[in-house]
C-alpha positions as CSV (number, residue, x, y, z in Angstrom):
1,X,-32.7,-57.0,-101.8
2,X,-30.7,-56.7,-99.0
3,X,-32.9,-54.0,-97.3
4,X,-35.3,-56.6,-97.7
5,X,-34.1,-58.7,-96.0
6,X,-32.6,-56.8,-93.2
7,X,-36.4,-55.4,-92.9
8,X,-37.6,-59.0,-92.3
9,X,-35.3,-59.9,-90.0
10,X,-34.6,-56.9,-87.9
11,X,-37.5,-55.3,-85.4
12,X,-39.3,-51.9,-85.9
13,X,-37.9,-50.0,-82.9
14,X,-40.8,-49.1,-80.7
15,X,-42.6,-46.2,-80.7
16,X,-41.2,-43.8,-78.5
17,X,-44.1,-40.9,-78.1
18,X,-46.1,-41.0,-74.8
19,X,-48.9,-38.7,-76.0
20,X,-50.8,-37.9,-72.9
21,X,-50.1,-41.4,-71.5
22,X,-48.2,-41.2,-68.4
23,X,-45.1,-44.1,-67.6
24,X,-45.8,-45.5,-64.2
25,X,-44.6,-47.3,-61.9
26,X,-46.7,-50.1,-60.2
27,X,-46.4,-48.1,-56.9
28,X,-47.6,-45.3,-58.7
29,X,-50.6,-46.9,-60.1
30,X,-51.8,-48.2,-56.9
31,X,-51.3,-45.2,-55.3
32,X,-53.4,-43.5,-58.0
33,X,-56.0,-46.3,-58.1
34,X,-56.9,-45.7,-54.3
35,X,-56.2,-41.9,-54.7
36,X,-59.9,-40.8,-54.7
37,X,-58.7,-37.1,-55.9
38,X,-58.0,-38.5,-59.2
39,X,-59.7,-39.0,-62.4
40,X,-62.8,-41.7,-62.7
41,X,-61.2,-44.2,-64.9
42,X,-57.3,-45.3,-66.0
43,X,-56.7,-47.2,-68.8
44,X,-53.3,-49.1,-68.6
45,X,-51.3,-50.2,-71.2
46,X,-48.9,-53.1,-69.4
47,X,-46.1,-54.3,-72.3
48,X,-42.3,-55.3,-72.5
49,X,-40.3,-54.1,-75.5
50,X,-39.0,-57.2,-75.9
51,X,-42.4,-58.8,-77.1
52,X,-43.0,-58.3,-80.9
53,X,-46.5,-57.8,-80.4
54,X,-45.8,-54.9,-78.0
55,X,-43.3,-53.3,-80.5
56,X,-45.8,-53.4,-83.7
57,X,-48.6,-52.2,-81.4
58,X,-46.7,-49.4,-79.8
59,X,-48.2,-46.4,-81.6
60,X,-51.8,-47.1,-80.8
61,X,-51.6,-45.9,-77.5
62,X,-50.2,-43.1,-77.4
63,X,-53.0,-42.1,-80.1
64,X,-55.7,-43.1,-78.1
65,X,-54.5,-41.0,-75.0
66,X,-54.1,-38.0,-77.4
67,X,-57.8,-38.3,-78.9
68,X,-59.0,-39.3,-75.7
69,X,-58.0,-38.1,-72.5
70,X,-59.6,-35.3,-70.3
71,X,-60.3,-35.2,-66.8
72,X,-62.8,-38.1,-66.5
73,X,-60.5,-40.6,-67.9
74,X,-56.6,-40.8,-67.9
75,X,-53.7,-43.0,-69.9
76,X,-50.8,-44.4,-68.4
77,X,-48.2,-47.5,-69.3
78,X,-46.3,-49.8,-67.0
79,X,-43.3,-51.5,-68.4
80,X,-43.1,-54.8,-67.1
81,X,-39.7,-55.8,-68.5
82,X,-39.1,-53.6,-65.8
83,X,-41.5,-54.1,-63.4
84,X,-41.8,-58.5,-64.2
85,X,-43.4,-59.1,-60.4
86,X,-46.6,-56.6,-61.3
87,X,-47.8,-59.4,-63.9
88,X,-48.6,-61.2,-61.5
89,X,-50.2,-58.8,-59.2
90,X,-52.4,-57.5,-62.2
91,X,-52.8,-61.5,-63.4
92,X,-50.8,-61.3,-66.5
93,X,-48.9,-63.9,-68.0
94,X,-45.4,-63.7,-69.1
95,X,-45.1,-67.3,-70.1
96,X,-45.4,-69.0,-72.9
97,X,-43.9,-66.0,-75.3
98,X,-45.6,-63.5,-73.7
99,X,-48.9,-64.1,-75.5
100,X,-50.6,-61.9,-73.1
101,X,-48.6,-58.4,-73.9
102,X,-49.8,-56.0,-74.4
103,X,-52.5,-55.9,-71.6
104,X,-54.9,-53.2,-71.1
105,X,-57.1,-53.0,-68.0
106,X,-59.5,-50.5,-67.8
107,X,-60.2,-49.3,-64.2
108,X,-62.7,-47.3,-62.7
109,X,-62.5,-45.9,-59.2
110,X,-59.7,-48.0,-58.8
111,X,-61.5,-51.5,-59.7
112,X,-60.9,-53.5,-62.7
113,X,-63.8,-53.6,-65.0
114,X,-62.0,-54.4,-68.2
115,X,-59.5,-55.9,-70.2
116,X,-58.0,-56.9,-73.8
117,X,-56.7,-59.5,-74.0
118,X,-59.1,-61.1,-71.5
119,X,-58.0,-64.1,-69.1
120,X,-58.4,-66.7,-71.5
121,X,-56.4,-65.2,-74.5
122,X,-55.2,-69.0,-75.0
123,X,-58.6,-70.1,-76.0
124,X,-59.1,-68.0,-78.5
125,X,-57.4,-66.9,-81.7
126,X,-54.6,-63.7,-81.0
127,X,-56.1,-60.2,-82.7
128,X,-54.1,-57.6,-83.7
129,X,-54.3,-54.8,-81.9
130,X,-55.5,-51.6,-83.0
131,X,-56.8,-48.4,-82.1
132,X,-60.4,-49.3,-83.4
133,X,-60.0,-52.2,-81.6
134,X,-59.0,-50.6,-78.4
135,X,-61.5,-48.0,-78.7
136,X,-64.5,-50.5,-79.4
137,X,-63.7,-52.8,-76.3
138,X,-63.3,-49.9,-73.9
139,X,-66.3,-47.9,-75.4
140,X,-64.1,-45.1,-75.3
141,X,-66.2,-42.9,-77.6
142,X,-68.9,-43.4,-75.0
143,X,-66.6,-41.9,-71.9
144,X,-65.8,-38.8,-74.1
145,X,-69.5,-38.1,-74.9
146,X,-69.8,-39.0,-70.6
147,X,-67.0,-36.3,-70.2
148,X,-68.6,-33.7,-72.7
149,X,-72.3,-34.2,-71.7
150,X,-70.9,-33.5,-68.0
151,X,-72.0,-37.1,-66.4
């Protein structure tokens, strides 16, 4: 009973595996972004481990970068409970609980063309986050087949 309640109560420590994911800075990030030498598209995972949603989510990820990464699209994660001034240069919210951590932006060539949760995550009710989830909104199986049919 007590572990019970100890489970309830207490946080899942985060998950601490990378997989292929690279921890970045937001200097390093930019520099990357306007690098042209580097791959096509980044997807970046922006969480605090003090946000419960970032904690349960925490091993989808690094899974995703495992299953997917190869030269035409790279992983990479910016803490921003210890970066807090990037929110706002990426437009994330930290107020109001965090509601909008995790983030994921999807760039290519260095330009934003996605992200999950979108602007607007208020308006609409908060998903879970999962790697099928992930996968879907990026269309990541489509950049592997991109990578392995060469385009």
């Amino acid at each position: 009973m007590l572990q019970q309640i100890v489970y309830l109560l207490a946080q899942q420590p985060a998950f601490s595996k990378l997989g292929t994911a690279k921890k970045l800075t937001p200097m390093q990030l930019e520099d990357l972004l306007s690098d042209g030498t580097t791959t096509k598209y980044w997807l970046v995972e922006f969480y605090a481990c003090s946000s419960s949603k970032c904690v349960r989510s925490s091993r989808c990820f690094p899974e995703l970068s495992i299953t997917y990464s190869n030269s035409l699209l790279s992983f990479g994660t910016i803490d921003l409970g210890l970066f807090p001034n990037a929110a706002a240069k990426f437009g994330i919210s930290l107020a109001g609980g965090m509601s909008q951590l995790p983030t994921y932006i999807l760039f290519e060539k260095g330009v934003e063309v996605s992200r999950f949760p979108d602007f607007y995550v208020d308006a609409a009710p908060s998903l879970p986050v999962t790697k099928k989830l992930l996968c879907q909104h990026f269309e990541l199986d489509r950049l592997l087949l991109d990578y392995i049919n060469g385009s």
